[in-house]
N, C-alpha and C positions, 0 to 999 in steps of 0.2 A: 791496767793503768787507769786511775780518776782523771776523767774527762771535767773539765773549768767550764762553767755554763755561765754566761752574766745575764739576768732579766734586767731588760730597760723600759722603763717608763719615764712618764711627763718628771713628775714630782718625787720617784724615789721613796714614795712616803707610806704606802699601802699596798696596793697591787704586787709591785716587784719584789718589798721586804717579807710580802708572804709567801711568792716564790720560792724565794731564796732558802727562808725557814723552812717550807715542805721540802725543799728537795735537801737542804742537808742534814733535818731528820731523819725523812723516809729514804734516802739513795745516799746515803755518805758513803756507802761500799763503792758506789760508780761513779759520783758525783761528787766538783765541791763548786756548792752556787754560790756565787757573788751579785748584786746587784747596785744598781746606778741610774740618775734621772739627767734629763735631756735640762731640769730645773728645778734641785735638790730643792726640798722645803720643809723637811725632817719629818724626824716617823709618825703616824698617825698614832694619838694611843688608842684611840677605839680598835685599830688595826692589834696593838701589842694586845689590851682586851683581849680580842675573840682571838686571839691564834691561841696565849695563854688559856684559855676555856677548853681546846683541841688538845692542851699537852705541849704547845710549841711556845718555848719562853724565844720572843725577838726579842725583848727587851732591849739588850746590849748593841743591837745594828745600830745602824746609825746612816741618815741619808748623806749622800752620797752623788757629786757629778761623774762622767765619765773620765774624764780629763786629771781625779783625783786617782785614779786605777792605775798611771802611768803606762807603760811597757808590757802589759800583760796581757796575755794571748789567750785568745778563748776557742777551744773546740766549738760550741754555741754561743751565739748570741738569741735571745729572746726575744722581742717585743709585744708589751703587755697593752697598749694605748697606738692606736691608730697616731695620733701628735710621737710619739716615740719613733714610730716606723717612719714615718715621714722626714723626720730629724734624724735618725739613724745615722751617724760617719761608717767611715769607712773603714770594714776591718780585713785584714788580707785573706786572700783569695782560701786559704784553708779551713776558715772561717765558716761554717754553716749558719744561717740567719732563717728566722721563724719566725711569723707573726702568729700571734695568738689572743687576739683581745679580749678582754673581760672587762664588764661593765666598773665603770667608777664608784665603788662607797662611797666617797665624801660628797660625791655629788649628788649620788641618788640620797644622800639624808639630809641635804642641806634644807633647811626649814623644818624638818621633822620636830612637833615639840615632843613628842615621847622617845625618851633614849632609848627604850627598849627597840622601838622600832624600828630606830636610825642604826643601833648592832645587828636587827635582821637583816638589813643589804649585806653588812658587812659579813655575818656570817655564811648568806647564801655565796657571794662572792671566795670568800675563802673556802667553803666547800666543794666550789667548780674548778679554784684552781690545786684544789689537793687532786683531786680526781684528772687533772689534766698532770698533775707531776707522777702522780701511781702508774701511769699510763707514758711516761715520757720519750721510753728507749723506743716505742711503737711508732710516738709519734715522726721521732727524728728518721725514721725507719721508712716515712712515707713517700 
């Protein structure tokens, strides 16, 4: 049976839409991710960029509040932003919840003036959390 994983973050806009991307690339046989922000403010494209670089087209996500998901039930919930965990509602008790933070891209490139520079956070970023989605049944396992 595919277990519903939702990653949450602040803005919905990076972090969690590259969640979602790796794990229904790499685990669509066990997985199907959804994600949501605690304060949707649409998808980053340097985010759509570098995931498309990896092979991973987000393009068509689209950010997302929780409150839009309606009624649906998640084996996991995620939290990708300490503001997300903190904000977190409440999901019923079958619910398994996980924090797992990863540094912000947009933050870390805010003022960058080389673009090249400002997609290296984001690449190192999306690298850590493919490596945390390759790794995921382990982690839920801990």
């Amino acid at each position: 049976m595919i277990k519903k994983i939702l990653f949450l973050c602040t803005g919905n806009s990076c972090r969690s839409q590259m969640a979602e991307g790796w794990t229904n690339y790499l685990k669509k046989d066990k997985f199907k991710a959804y994600s949501a922000g605690i304060t949707p403010k649409g998808v980053d494209p340097r985010a759509v960029k570098v995931m498309a670089e990896a092979g991973v087209d987000i393009s068509s996500q689209r950010s997302k509040d929780i409150d839009s998901l309606g009624v649906m039930e998640f084996d996991y919930v995620v939290t990708l932003c300490d503001n997300a965990k903190e904000a977190c509602p409440f999901f019923p008790a079958k619910t398994r919840l996980m924090h797992r933070g990863f540094d912000d891209p947009p933050g870390l490139s805010e003022g960058e003036k080389d673009e090249e520079k400002a997609l290296n956070h984001y690449r190192r970023v999306r690298d850590e959390i493919k490596a945390f989605v390759e790794n995921i049944e382990e982690e839920f396992n801990k």
